[in-house]
N, C-alpha and C positions, 0 to 999 in steps of 0.2 A: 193287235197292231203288228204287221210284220215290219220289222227293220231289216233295209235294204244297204248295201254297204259298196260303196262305188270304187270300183277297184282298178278303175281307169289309169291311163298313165300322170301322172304330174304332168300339170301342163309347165313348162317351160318359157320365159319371157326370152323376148332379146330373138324372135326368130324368124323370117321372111316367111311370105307365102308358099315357097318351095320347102318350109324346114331347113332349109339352114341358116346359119348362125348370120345375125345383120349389125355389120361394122359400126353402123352410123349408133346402134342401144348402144355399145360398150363406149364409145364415143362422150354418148350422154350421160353415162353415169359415173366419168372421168378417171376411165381405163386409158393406159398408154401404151403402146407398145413398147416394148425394153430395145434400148439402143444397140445394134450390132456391137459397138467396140465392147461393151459391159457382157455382154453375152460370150465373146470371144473371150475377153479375159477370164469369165468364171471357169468357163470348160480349160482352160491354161494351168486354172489353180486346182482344180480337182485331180487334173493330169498329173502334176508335178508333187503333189501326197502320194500319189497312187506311185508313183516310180521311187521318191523317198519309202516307202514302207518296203517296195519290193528292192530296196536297195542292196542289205545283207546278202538275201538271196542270190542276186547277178553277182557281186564280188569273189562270193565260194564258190556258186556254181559252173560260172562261165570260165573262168578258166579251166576247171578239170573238166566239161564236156568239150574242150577244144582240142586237151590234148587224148581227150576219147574219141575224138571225131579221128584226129590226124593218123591214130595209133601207135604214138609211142609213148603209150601209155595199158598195160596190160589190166584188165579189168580184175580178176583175182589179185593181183598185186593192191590194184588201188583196194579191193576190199580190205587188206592187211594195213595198212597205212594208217597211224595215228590220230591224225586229223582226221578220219571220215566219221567218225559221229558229230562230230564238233559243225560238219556239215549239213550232215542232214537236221540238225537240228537249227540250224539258221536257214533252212531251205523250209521246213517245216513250219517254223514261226513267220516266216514272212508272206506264204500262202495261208495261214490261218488268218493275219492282221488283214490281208489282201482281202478274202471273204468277209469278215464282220465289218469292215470298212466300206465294200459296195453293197453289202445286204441294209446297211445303214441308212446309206445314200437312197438306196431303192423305198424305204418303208417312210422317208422325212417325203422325198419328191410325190409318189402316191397318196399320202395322208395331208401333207401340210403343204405342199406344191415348195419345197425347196428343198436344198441341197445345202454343200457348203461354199462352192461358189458362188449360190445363187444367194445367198444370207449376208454375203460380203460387200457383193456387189448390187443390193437391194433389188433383185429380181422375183419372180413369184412366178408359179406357173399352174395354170385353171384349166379347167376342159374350156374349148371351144364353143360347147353350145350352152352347156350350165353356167359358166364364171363360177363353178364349185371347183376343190379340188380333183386332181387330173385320176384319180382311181390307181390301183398300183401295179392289175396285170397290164393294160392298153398304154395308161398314162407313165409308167416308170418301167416295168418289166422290157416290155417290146420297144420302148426307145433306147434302151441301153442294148439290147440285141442289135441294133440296127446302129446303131454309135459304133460298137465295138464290131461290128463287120465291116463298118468304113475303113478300118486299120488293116485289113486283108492287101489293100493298095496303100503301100504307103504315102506317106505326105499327100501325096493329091488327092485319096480319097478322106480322110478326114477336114483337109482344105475344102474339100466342096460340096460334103454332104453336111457337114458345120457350120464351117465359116461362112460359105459363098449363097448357099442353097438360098437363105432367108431374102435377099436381095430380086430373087426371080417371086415373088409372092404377086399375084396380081389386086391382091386388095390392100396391098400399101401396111398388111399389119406383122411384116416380119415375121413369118411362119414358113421355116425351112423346110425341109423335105423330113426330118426328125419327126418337128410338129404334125406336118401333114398324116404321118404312119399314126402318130401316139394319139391325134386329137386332141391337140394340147396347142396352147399358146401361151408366151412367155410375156409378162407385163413388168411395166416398172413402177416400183413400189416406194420411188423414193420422188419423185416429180407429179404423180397423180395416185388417183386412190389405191389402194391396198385392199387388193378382192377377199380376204383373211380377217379384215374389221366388220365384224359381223353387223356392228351397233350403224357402223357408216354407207355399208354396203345396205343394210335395211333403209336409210331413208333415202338413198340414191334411190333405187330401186322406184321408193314410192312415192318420189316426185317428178320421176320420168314417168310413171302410169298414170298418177293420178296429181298432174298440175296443180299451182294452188289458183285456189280460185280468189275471185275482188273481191275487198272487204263491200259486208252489206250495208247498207246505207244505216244511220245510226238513228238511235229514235230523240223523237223533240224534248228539250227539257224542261223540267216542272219546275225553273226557277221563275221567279218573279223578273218581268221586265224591269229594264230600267229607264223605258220609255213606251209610250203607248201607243206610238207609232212605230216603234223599233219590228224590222224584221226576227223571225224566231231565229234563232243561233244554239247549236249546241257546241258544247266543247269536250274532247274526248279526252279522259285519262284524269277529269277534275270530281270524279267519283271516286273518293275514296274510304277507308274500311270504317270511319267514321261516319260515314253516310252522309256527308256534303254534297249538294247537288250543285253543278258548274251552274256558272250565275250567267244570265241569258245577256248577251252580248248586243248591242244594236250596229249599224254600220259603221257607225263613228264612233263607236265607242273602244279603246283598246283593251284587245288580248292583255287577260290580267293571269300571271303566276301562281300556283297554286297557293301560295303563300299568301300574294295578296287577295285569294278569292274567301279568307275565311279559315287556311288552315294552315296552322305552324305545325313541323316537324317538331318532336319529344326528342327521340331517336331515331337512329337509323331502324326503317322496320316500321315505326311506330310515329301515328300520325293521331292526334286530336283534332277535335273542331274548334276554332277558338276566336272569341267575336275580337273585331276590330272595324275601329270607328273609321269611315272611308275620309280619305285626307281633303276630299272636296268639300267636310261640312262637319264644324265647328256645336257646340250649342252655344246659343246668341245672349248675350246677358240682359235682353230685354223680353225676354218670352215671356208668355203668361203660360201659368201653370193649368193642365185640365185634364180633365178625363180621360185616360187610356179606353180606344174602345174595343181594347181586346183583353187587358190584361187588368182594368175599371181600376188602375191608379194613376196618383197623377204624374205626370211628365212633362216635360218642355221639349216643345217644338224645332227641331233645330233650325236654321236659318245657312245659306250658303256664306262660306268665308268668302272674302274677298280677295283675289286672286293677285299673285303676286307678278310683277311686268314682268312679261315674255316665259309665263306660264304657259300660254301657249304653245309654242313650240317645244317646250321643254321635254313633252310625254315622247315625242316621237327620238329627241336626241335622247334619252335615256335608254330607250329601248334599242338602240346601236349599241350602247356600250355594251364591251363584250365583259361577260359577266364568269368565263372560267376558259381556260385554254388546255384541250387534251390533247395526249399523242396516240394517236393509234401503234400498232405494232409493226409497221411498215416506216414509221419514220416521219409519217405527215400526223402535222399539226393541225389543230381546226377550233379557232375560237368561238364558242357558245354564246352567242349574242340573246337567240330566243328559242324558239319549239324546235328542235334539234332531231331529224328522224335517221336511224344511220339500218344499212339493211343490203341486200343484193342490190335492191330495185325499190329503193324507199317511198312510199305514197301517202300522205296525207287522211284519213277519213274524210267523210260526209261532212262540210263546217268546217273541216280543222285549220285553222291558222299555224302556218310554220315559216318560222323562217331560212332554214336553212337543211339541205335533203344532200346525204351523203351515200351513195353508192358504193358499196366494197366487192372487189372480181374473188370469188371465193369458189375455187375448183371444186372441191368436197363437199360444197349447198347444205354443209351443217350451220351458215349465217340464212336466217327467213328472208323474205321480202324484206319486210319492216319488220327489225327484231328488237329495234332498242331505242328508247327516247329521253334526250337530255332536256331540261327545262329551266329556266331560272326558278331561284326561289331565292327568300329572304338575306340566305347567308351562303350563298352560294350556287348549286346545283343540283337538281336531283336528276337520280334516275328510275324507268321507269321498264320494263321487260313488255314488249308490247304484243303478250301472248303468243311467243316464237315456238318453235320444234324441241328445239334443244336445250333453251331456258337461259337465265344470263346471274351472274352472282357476282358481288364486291368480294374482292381477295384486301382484307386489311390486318395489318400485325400479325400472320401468317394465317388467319383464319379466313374462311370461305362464307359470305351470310346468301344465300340463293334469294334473288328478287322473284316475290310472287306476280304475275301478271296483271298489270292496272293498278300495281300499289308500289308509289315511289320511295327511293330512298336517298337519303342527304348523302351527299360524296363531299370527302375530306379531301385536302390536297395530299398528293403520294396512294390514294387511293387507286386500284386495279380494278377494271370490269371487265369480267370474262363474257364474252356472247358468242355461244358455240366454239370453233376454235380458236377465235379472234380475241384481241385484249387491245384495253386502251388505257391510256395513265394521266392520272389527272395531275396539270405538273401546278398550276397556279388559280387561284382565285380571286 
């Protein structure tokens, strides 16, 4: 077998038909451009280091080459003079601080796309066409050549090759005449993503290429009707590690809680299967006793209870009551009445009964679609991780317990669920 080894270039996302870089990927993968004023103050504060370190220097030096310039001031003399070591040694310390100080500068911006203005003032700085960092001869060497020739003219050329230049950009992404030299452009990393977060910047990436797709339709389930004319119904999420199959539902029949379908929570984590006698049926104290013909002992038949007035109506006002009230991390409150889906773009399954779909605007798309499901249960509410990207966990008494996917867990009050960046608190039950 010969192995063949492809030595082609990296292919590159994020790039028009022409090869170059398209506005609209970094757009979608929630790059911002860095604000002119942030940008002008960083180069402000790197300026005003660099003129404090070279400060000693101009103090000593600037006077005696003025009275070197004027001439009355003899150069053998001034070599005789007490103080001229005392100078060159503050002349010599402040161009040594000066060098290690911009060679500094030069190997952070080429390697890690910042500086110290730009670290202050939460800016980053990428190549253009990778959104990697900017490389450090192109990206950091040749912008600092071309920074520091702006100073040949003063004031107005640092004014407008710095400050002014990013404003004539024709594609709206703030990329000054600096940028354009270096192939570099400068983002901000304190309002949108942060090109440098490897873990965030991977899943941008791969749900700009590859969208999610619609959940598939869910298969029928092997519970016993509870009518014989009822249509099939499955219910999603009532499959749990005890191996309960959700109980087939008919059209009038209500969406029943995990809890009342058969299974009480232990723990958090941990669920049994546990029989419970359904509240519509009684055994009758007039049964005759007979044959099980499954189990060939005897039993009694149950008989329906008799229904208590305005039972009726009762199923549907209970299932209003809201049964927990959380706060998300933004301020808004949302009480949990029944099937609770919370997500970018929250959708339901095949069958699912919900009653209530929350949308959250999440720049960073570390929240799924549908990434997390609250439900009633017996003694309050569970939660459920609804097989998301980045996974969702209870933070209780400083510990973190991770929800496996499709297996719920009982929430206390004061209890935190974290789902991707996002958190929510559960203030009441």
């Amino acid at each position: 077998m010969i192995w063949q080894i492809d030595e082609g270039e990296r292919a590159i996302e994020g790039l028009d038909a022409n090869g170059r870089p398209d506005p609209a990927y970094a757009r979608a993968l929630g790059l911002l451009p860095a604000p002119l004023g942030r940008r002008v103050l960083a180069s402000l504060l790197e300026l005003c280091v660099a003129v404090l370190i070279t400060l000693p220097a101009l103090i000593v030096a600037v006077p005696v080459l003025t009275e070197i310039a004027g001439g009355s001031v003899d150069p053998a003399a001034l070599a005789r003079r007490g103080d001229v070591l005392w100078t060159l040694i503050a002349i010599g310390a402040s161009n040594l601080l000066i060098t290690a100080y911009t060679i500094v500068q030069l190997i952070l911006h080429g390697r890690k796309g910042v500086t110290l203005g730009k670290a202050v003032f939460g800016i980053r700085s990428v190549n253009v066409r990778t959104l990697e960092r900017p490389g450090f001869w192109r990206g950091a060497v040749v912008r600092y050549l071309v920074a520091s020739a702006s100073f040949i003219v003063p004031l107005i050329g640092p004014l407008l090759v710095i400050a002014l230049s990013p404003l004539f950009d024709r594609e709206g992404r703030g990329r000054g005449w600096l940028d354009v030299v270096a192939a570099t452009w400068l983002v901000d990393a304190r309002r949108g993503l942060n090109p440098y977060d490897r873990k965030r910047m991977r899943i941008a990436r791969k749900s700009v290429h590859a969208p999610e797709q619609a959940q598939s339709a869910a298969l029928p389930s092997l519970a016993t009707p509870v009518a014989a004319d009822a249509p099939a119904a499955y219910t999603p999420g009532a499959r749990f590690s005890g191996g309960v199959l959700g109980a087939h539902h008919g059209a009038s029949a209500p969406v029943m809680a995990p809890a009342q379908q058969g299974v009480l929570p232990d723990a958090p984590g941990s669920f049994s299967p546990q029989p419970i006698v359904p509240p519509s049926f009684v055994p009758s104290p007039n049964a005759v006793p007979g044959p099980d013909p499954v189990l060939g002992v005897s039993s009694a038949a149950p008989s329906p209870a008799p229904a208590a007035p305005g039972a009726a109506g009762a199923a549907p006002a209970q299932r209003d009551v809201a049964r927990a009230v959380v706060a998300l991390d933004t301020g808004e409150r949302i009480e949990v009445r029944g099937v609770t889906l919370i997500g970018r773009d929250p959708s339901p399954a095949a069958g699912e009964t919900v009653s209530a779909l929350v949308p959250l605007h999440d720049e960073t798309r570390t929240v799924s679609k549908t990434h997390l499901g609250l439900m009633p249960a017996r003694r309050g509410i569970l939660a459920v991780d609804r097989a998301s990207t980045n996974g969702s966990a209870v933070i209780r008494d400083g510990s973190e317990i991770p929800l496996l996917a499709g297996q719920p867990v009982e929430l206390r009050r004061g209890d935190t669920v974290r789902f991707g960046d996002r958190t929510l608190i559960v203030e009441a039950l």
